[in-house]
MOPAC internal coordinates of N, CA, C and O (Angstrom, degrees):
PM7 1SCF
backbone

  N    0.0000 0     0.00 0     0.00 0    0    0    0
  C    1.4464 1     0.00 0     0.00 0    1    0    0
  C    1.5201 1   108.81 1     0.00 0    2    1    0
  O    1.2310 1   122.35 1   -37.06 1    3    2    1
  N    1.5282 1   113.10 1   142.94 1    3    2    1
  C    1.8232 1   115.42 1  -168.27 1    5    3    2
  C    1.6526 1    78.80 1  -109.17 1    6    5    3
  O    1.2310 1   133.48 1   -39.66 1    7    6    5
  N    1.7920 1    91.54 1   140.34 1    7    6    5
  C    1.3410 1    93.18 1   146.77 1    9    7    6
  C    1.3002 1   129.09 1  -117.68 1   10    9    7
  O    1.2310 1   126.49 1    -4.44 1   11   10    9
  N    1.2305 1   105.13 1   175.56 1   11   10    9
  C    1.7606 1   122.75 1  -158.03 1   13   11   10
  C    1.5162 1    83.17 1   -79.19 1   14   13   11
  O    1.2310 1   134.26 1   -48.60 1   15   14   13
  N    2.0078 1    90.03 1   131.40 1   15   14   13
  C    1.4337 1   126.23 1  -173.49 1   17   15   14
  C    1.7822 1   102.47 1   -82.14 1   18   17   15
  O    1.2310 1   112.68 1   -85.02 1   19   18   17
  N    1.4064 1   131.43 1    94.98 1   19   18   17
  C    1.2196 1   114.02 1  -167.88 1   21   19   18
  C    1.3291 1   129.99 1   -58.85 1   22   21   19
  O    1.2310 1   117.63 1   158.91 1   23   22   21
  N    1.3136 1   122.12 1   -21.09 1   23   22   21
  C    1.8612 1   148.05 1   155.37 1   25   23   22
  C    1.9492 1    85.17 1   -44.29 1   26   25   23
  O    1.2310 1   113.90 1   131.95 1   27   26   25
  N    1.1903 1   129.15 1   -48.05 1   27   26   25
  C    1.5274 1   125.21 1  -151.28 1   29   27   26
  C    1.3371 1    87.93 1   -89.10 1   30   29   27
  O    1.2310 1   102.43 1   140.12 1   31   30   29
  N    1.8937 1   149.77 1   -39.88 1   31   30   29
  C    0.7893 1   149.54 1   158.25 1   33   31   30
  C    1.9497 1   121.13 1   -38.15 1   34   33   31
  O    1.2310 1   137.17 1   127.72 1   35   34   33
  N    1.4725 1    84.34 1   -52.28 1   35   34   33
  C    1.7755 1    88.96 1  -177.44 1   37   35   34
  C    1.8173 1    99.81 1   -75.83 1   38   37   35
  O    1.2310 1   116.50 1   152.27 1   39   38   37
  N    1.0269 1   124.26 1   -27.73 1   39   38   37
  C    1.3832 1   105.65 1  -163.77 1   41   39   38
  C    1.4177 1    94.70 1   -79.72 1   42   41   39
  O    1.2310 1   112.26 1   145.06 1   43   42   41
  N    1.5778 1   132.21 1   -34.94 1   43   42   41
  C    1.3574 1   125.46 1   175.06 1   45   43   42
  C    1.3358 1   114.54 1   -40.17 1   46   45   43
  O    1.2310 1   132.85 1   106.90 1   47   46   45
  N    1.3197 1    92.79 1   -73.10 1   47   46   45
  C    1.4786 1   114.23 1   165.01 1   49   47   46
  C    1.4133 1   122.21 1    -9.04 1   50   49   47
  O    1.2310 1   113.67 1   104.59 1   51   50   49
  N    1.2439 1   129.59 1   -75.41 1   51   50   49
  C    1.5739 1   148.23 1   153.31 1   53   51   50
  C    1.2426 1   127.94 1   -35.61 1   54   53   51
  O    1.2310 1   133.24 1   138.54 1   55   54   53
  N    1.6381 1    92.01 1   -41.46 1   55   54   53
  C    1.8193 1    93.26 1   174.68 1   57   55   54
  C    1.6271 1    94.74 1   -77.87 1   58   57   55
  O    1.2310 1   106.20 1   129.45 1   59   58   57
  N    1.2909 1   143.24 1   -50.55 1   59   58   57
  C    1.2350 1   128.17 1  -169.29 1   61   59   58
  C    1.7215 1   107.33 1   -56.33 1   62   61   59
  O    1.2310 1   118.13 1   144.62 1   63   62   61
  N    1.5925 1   121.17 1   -35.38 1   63   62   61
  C    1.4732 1   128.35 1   171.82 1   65   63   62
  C    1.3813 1   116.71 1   -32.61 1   66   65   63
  O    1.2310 1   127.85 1   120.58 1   67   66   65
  N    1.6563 1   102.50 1   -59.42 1   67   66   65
  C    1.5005 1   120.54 1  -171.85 1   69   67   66
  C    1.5515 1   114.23 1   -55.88 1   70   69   67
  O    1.2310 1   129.04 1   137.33 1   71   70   69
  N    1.1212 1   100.18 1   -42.67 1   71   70   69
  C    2.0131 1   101.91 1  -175.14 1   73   71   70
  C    1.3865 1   124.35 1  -113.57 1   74   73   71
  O    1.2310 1   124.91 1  -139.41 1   75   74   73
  N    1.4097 1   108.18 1    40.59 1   75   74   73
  C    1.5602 1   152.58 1   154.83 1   77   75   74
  C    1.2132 1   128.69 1  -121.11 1   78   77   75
  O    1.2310 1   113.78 1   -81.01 1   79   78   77
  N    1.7162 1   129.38 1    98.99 1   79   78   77
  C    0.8838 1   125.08 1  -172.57 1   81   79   78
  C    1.8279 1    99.57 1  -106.62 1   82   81   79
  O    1.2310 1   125.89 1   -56.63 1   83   82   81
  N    1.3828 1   106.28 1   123.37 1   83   82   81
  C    1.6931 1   102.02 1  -176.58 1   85   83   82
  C    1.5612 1   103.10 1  -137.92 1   86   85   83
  O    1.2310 1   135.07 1   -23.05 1   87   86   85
  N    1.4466 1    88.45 1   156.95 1   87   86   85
  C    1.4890 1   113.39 1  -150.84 1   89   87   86
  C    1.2731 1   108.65 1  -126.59 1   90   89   87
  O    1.2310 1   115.32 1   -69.93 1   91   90   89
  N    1.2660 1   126.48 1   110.07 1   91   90   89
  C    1.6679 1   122.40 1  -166.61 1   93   91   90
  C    1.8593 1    96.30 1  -102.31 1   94   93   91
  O    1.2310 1   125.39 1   -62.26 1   95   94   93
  N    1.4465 1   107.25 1   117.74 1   95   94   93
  C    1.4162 1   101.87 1  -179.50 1   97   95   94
  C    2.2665 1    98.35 1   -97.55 1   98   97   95
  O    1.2310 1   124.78 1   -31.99 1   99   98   97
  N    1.2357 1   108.42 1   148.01 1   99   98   97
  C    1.6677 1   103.19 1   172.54 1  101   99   98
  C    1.3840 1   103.49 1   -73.39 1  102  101   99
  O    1.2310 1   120.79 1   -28.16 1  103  102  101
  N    1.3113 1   116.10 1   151.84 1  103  102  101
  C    1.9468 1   104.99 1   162.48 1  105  103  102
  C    2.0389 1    73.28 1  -136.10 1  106  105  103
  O    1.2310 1   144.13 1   -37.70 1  107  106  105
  N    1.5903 1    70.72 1   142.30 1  107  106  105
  C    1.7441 1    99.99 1  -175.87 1  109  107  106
  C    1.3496 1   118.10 1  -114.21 1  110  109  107
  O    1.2310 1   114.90 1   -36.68 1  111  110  109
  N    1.6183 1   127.27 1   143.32 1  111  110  109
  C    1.5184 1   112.81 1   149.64 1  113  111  110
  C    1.4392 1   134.34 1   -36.46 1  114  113  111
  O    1.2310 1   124.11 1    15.98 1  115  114  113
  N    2.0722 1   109.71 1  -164.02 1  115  114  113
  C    1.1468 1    76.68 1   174.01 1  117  115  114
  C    1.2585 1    83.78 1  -111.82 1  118  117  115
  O    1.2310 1   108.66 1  -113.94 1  119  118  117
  N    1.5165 1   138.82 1    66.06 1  119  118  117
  C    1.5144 1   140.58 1   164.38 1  121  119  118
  C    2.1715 1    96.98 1  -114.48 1  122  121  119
  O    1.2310 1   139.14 1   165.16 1  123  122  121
  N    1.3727 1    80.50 1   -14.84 1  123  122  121
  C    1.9501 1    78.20 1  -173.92 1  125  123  122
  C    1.3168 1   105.86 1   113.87 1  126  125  123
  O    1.2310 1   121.43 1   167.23 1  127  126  125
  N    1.4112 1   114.86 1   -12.77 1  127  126  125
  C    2.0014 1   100.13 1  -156.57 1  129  127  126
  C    1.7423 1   102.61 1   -90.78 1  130  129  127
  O    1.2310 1   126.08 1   -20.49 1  131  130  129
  N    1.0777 1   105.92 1   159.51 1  131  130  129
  C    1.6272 1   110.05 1  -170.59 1  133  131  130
  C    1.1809 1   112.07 1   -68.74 1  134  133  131
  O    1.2310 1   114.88 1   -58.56 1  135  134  133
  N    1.3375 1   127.30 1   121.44 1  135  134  133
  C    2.0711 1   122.61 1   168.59 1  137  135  134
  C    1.1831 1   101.85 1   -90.80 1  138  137  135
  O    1.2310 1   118.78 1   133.32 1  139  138  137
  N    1.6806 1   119.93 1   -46.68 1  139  138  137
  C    1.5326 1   111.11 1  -155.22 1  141  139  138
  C    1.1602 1    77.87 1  -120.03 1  142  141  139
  O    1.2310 1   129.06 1    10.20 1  143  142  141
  N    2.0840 1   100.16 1  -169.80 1  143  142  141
  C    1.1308 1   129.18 1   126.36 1  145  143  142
  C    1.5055 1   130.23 1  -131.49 1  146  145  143
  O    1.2310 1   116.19 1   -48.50 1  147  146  145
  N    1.6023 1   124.85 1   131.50 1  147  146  145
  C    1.1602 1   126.06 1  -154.51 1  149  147  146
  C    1.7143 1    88.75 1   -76.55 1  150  149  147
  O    1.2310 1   122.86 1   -21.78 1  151  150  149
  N    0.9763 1   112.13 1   158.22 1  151  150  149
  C    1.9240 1   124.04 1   169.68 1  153  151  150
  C    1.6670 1    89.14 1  -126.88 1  154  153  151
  O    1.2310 1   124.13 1   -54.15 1  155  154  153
  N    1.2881 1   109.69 1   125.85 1  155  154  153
  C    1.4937 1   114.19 1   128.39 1  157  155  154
  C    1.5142 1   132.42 1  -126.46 1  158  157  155
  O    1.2310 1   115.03 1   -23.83 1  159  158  157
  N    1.0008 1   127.04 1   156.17 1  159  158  157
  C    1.4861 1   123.84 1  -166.25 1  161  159  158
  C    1.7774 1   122.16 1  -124.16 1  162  161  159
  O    1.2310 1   118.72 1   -56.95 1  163  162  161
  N    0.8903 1   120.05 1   123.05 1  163  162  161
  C    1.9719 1   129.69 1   175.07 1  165  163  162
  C    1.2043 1    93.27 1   -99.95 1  166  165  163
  O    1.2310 1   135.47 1   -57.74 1  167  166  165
  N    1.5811 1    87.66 1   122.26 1  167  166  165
  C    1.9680 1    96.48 1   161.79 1  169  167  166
  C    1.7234 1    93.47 1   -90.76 1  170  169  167
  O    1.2310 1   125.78 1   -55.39 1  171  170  169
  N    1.3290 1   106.50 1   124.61 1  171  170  169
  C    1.3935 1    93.85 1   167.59 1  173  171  170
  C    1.5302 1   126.61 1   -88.89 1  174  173  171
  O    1.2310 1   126.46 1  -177.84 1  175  174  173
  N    1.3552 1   105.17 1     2.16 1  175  174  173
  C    1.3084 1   110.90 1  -169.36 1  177  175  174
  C    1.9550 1    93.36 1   -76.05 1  178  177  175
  O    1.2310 1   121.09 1   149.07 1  179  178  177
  N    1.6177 1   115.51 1   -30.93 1  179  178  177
  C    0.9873 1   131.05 1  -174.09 1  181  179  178
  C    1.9343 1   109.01 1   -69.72 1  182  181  179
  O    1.2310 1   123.70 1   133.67 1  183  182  181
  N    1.3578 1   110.51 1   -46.33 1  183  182  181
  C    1.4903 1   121.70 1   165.82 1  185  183  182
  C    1.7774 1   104.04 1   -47.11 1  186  185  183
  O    1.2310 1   132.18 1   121.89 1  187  186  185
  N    1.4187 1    94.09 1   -58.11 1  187  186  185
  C    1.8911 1    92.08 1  -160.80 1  189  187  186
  C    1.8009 1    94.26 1   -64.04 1  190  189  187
  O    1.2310 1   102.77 1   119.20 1  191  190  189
  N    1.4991 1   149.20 1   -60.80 1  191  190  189
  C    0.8763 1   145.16 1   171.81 1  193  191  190
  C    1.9039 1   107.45 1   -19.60 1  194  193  191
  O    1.2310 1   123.96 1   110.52 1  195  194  193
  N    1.3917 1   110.01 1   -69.48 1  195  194  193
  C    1.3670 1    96.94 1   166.71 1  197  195  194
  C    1.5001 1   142.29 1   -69.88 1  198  197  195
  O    1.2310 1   126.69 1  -173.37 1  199  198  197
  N    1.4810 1   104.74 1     6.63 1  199  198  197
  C    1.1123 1   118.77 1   178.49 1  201  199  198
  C    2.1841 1   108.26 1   -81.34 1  202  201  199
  O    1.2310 1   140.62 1   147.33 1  203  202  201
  N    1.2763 1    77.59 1   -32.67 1  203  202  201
  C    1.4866 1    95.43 1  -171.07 1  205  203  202
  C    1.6036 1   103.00 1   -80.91 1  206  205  203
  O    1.2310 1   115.80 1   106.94 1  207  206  205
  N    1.1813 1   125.58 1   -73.06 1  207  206  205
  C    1.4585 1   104.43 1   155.57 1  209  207  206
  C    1.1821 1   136.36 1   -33.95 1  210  209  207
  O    1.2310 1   114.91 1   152.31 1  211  210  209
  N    1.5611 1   127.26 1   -27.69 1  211  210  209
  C    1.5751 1   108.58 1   164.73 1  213  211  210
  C    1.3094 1   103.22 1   -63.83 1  214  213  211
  O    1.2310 1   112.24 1   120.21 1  215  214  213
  N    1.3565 1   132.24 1   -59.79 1  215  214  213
  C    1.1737 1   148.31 1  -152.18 1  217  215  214
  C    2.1110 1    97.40 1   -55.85 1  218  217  215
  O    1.2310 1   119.32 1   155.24 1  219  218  217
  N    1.3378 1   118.89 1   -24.76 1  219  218  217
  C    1.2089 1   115.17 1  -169.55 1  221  219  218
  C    1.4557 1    96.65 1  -111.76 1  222  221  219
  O    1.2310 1   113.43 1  -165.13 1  223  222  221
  N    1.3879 1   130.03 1    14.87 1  223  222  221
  C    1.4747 1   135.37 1   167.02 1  225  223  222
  C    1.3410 1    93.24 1  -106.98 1  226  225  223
  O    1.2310 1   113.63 1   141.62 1  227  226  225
  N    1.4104 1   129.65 1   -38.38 1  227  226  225
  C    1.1801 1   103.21 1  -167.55 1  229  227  226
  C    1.7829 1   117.75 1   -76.55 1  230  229  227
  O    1.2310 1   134.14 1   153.21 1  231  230  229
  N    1.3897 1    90.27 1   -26.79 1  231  230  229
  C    1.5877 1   114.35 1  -179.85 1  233  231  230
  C    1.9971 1    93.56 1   -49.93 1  234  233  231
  O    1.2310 1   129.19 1   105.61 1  235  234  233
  N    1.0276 1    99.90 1   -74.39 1  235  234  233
  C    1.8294 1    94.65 1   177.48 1  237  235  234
  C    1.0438 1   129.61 1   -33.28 1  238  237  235
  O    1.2310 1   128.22 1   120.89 1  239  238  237
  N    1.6730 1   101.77 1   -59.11 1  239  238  237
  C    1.8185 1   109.34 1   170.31 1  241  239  238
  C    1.3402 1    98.04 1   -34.42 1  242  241  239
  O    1.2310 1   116.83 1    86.40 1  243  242  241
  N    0.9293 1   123.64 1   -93.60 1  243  242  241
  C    1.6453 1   142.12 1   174.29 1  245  243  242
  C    1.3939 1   112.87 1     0.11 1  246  245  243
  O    1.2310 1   120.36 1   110.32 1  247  246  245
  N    1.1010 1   116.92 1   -69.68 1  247  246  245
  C    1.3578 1   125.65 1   160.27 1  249  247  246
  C    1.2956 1   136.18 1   -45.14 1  250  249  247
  O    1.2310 1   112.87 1   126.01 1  251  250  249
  N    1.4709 1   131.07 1   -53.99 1  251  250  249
  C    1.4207 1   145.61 1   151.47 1  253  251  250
  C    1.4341 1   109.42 1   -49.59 1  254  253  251
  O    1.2310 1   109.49 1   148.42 1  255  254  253
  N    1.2313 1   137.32 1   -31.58 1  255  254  253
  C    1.5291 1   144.16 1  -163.89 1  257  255  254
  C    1.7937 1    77.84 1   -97.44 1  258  257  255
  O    1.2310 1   110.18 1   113.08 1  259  258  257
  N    1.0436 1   136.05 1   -66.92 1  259  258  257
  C    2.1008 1   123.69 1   171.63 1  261  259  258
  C    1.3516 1   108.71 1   -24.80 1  262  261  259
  O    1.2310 1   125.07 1   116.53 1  263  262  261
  N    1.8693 1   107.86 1   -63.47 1  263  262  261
  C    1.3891 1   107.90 1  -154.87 1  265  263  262
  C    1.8917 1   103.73 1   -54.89 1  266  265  263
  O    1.2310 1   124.04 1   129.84 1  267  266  265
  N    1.7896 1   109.85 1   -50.16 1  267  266  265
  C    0.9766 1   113.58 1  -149.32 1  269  267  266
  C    1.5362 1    90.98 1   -72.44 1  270  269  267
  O    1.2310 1   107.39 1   119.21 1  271  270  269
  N    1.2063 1   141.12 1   -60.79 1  271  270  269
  C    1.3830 1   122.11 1   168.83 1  273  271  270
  C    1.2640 1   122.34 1    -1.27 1  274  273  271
  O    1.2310 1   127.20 1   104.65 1  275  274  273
  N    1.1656 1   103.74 1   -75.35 1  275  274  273
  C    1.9586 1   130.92 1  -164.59 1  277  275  274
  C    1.8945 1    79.67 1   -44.45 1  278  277  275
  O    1.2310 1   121.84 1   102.51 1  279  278  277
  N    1.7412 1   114.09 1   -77.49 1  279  278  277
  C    1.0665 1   119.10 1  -163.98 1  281  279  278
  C    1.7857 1   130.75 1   -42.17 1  282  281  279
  O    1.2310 1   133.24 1   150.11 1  283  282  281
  N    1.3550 1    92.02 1   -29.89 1  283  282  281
  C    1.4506 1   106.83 1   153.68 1  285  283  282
  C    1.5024 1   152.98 1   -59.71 1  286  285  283
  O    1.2310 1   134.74 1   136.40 1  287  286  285
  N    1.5439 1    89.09 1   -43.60 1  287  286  285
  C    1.2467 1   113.97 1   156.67 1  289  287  286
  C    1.1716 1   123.76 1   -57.31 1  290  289  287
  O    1.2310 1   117.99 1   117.03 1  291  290  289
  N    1.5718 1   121.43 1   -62.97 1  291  290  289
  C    1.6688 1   125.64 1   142.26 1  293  291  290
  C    1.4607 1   136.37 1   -15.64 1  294  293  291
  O    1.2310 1   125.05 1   131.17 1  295  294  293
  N    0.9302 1   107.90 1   -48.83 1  295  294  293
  C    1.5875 1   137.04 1   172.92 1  297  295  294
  C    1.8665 1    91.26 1   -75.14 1  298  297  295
  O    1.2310 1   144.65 1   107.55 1  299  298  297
  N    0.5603 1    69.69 1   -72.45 1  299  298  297
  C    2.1045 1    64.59 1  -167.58 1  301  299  298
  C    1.3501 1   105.84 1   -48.21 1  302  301  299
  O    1.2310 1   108.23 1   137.20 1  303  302  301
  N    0.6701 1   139.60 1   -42.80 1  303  302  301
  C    1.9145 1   139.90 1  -165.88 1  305  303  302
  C    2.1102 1    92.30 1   -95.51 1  306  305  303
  O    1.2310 1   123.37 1   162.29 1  307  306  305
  N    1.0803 1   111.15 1   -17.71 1  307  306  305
  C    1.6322 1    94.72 1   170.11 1  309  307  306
  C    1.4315 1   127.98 1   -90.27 1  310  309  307
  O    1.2310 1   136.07 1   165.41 1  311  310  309
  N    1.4624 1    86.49 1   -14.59 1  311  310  309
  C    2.0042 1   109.31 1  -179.38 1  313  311  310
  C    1.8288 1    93.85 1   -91.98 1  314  313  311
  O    1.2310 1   118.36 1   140.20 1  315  314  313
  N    1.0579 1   120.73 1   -39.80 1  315  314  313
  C    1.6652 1   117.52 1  -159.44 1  317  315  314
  C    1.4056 1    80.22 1   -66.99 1  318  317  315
  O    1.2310 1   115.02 1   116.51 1  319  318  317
  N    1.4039 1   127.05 1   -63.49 1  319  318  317
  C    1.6827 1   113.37 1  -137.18 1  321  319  318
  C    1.6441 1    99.38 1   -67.76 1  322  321  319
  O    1.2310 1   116.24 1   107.58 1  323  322  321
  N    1.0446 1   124.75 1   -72.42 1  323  322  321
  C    1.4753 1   106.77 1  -174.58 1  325  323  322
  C    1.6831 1   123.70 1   -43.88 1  326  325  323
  O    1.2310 1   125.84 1   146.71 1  327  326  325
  N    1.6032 1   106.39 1   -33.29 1  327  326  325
  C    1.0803 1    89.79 1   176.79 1  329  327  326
  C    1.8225 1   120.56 1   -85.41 1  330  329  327
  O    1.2310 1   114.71 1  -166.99 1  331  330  329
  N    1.6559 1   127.63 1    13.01 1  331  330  329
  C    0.8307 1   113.96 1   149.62 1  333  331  330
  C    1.3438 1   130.07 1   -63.41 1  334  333  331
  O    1.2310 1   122.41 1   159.75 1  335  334  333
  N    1.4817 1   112.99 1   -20.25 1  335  334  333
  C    1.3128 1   122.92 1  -174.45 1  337  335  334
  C    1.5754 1   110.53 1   -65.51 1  338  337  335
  O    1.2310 1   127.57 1   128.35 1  339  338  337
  N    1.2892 1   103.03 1   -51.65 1  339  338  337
  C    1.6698 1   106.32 1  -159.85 1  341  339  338
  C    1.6613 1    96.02 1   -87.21 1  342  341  339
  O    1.2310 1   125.47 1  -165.22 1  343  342  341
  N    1.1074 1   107.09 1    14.78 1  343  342  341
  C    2.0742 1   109.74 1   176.05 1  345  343  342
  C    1.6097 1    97.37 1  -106.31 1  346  345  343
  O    1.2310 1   120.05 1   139.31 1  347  346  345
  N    2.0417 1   117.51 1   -40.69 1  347  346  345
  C    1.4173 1    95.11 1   157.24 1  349  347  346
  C    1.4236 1   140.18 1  -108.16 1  350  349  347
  O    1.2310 1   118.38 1  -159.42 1  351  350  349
  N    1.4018 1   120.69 1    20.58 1  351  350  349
  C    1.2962 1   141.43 1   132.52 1  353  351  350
  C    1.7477 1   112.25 1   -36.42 1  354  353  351
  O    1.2310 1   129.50 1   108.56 1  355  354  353
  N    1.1708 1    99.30 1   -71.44 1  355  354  353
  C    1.8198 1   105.00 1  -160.74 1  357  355  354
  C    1.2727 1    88.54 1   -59.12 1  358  357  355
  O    1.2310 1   118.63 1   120.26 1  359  358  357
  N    1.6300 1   120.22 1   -59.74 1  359  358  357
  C    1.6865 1   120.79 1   177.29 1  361  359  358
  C    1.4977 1   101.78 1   -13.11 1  362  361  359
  O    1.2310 1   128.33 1    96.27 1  363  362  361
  N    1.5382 1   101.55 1   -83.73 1  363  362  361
  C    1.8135 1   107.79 1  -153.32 1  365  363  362
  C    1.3390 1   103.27 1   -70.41 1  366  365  363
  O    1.2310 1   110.84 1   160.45 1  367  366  365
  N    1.6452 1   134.84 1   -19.55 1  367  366  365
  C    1.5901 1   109.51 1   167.49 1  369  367  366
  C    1.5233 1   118.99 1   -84.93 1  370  369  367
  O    1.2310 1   125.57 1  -176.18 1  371  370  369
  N    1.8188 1   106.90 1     3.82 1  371  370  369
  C    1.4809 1    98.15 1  -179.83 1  373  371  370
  C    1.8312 1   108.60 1   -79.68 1  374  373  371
  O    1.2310 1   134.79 1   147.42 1  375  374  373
  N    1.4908 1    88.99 1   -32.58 1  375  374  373
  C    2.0091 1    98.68 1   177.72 1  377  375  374
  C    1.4765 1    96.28 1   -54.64 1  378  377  375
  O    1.2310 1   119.11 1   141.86 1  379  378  377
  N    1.4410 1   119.29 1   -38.14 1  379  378  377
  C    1.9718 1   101.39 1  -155.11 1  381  379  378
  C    1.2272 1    95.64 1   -76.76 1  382  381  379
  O    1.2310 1   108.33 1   154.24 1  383  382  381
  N    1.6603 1   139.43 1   -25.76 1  383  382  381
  C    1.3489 1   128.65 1  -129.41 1  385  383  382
  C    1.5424 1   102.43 1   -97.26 1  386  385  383
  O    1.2310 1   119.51 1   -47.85 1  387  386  385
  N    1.6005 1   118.55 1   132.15 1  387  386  385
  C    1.2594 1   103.63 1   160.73 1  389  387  386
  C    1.1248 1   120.30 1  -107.02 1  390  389  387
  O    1.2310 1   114.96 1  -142.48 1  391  390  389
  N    1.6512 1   127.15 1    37.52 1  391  390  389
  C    1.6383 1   111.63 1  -169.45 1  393  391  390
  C    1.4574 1    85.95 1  -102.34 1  394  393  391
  O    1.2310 1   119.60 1   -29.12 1  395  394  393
  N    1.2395 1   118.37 1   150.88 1  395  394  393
  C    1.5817 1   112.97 1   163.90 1  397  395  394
  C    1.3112 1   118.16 1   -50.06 1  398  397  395
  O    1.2310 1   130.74 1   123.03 1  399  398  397
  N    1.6895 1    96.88 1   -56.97 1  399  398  397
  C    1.8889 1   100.19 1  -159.48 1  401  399  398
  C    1.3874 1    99.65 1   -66.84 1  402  401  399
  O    1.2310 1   112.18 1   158.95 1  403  402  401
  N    1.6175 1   132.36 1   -21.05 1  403  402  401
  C    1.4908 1   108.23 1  -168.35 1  405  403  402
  C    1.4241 1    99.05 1   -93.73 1  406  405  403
  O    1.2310 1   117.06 1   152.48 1  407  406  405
  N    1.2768 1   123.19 1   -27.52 1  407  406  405
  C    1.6083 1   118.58 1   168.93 1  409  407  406
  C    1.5243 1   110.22 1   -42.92 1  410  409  407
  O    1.2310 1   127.30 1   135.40 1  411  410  409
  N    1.4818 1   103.55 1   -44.60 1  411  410  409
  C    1.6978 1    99.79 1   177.63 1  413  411  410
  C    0.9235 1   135.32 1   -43.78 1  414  413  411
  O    1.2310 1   131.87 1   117.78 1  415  414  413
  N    1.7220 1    94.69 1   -62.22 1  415  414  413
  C    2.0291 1   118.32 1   157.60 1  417  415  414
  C    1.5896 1   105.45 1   -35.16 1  418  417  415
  O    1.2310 1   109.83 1   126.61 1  419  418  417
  N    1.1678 1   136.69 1   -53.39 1  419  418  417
  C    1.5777 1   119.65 1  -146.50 1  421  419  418
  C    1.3685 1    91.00 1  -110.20 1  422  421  419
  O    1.2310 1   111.03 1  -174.78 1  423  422  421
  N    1.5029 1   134.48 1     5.22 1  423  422  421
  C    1.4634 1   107.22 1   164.58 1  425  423  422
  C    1.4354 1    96.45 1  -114.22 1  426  425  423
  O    1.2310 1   115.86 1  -142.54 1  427  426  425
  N    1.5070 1   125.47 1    37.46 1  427  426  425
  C    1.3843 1   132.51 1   144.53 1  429  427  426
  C    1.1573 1   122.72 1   -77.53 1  430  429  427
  O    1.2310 1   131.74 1   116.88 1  431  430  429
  N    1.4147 1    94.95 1   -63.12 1  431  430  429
  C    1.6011 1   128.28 1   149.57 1  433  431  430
  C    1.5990 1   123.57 1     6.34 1  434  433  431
  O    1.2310 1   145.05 1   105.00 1  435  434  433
  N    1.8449 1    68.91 1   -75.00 1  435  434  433
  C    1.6234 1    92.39 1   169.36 1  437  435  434
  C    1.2408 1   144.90 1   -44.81 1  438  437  435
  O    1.2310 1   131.91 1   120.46 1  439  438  437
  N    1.5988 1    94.61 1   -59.54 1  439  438  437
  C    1.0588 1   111.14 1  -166.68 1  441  439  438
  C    1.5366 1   104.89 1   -81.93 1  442  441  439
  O    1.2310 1   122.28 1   139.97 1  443  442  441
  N    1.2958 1   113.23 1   -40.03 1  443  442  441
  C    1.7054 1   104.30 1  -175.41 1  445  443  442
  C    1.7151 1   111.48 1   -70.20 1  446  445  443
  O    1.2310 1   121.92 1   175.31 1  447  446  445
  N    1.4311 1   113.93 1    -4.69 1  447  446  445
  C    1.9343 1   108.26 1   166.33 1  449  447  446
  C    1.4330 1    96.66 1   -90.43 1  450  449  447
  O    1.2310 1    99.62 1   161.75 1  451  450  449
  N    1.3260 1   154.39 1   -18.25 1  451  450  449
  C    1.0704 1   146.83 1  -169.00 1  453  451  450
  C    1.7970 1   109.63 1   -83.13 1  454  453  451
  O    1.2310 1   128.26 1   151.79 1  455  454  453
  N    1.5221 1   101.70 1   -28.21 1  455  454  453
  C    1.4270 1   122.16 1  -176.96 1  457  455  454
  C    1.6953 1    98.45 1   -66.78 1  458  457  455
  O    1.2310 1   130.96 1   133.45 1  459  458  457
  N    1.2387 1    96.46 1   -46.55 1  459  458  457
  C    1.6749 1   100.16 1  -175.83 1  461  459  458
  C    1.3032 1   130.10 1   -91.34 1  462  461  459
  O    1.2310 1   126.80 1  -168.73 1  463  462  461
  N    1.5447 1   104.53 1    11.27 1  463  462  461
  C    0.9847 1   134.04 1  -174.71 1  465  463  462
  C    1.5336 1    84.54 1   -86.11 1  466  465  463
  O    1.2310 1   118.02 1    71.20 1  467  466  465
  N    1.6415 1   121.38 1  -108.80 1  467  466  465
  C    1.0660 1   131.65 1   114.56 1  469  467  466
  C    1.7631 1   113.33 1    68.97 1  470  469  467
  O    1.2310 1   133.55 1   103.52 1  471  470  469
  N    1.4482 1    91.41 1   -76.48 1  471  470  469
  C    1.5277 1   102.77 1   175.58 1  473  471  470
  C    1.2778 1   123.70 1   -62.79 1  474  473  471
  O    1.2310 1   121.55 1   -30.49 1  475  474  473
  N    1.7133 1   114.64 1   149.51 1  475  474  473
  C    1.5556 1    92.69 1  -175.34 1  477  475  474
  C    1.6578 1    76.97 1  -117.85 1  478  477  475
  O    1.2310 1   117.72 1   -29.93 1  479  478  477
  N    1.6600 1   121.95 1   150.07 1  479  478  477
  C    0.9092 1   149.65 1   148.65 1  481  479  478
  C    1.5385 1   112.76 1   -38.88 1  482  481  479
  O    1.2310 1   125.33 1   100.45 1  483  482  481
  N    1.4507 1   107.36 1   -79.55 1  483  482  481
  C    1.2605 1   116.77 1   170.01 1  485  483  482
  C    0.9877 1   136.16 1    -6.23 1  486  485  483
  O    1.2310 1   128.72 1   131.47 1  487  486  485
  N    1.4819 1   100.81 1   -48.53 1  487  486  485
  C    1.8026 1   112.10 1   180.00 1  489  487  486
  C    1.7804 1   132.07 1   -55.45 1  490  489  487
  O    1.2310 1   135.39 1   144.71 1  491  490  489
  N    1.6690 1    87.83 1   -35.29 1  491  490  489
  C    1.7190 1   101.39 1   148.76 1  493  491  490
  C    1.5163 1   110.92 1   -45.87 1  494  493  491
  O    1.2310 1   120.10 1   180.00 1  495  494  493

């Protein structure tokens, strides 16, 4: 039978010290004098674990907030180009048109592709 190396005891010992942070609060009468003491304890080994998961949530956020950009950007330049078209389309059939009511129609037309023209996506 080996026995326990007491150096191998204390260093356990210490390492359990290190990744426990504890906090002795006083609890007092009502003259002031000390009865107890409260203990509470932080595993910090338990803190740094969540430290590291924020740190790999934030990493994502980060990432998804890129993609959706990028995707936006995409989205905006695929909606502008055609709809520059039908903003100078309606334009040049609003100059030819002489009926009132369809002049009406196409400088509606107009005006609501120019709106979306206009718009910036982004702003989402």
């Amino acid at each position: 039978m080996v026995k326990n190396n007491p150096n191998q005891i204390t260093s356990n010992w210490l390492a359990q010290l290190e990744s426990v942070f504890v906090t002795l609060k006083p609890i007092t009468d009502e003259k002031f004098a000390i009865i107890d003491l409260l203990k509470s304890n932080v595993d910090l080994n338990y803190l740094q674990k969540l430290e590291v998961q924020l740190q790999d949530a934030k990493w994502k956020a980060e990432e998804a907030d890129l993609i959706k950009t990028e995707f936006i950007q995409n989205i905006q330049h695929s909606i502008r180009t055609p709809f520059s078209g039908v903003w100078e389309l309606a334009n040049i059939l609003y100059e030819l048109e002489t009926d009132p009511q369809k002049k009406e129609y196409l400088g509606n037309i107009s005006d609501c592709a120019k709106e979306l023209l206009d718009y910036r996506i982004a702003r989402l």
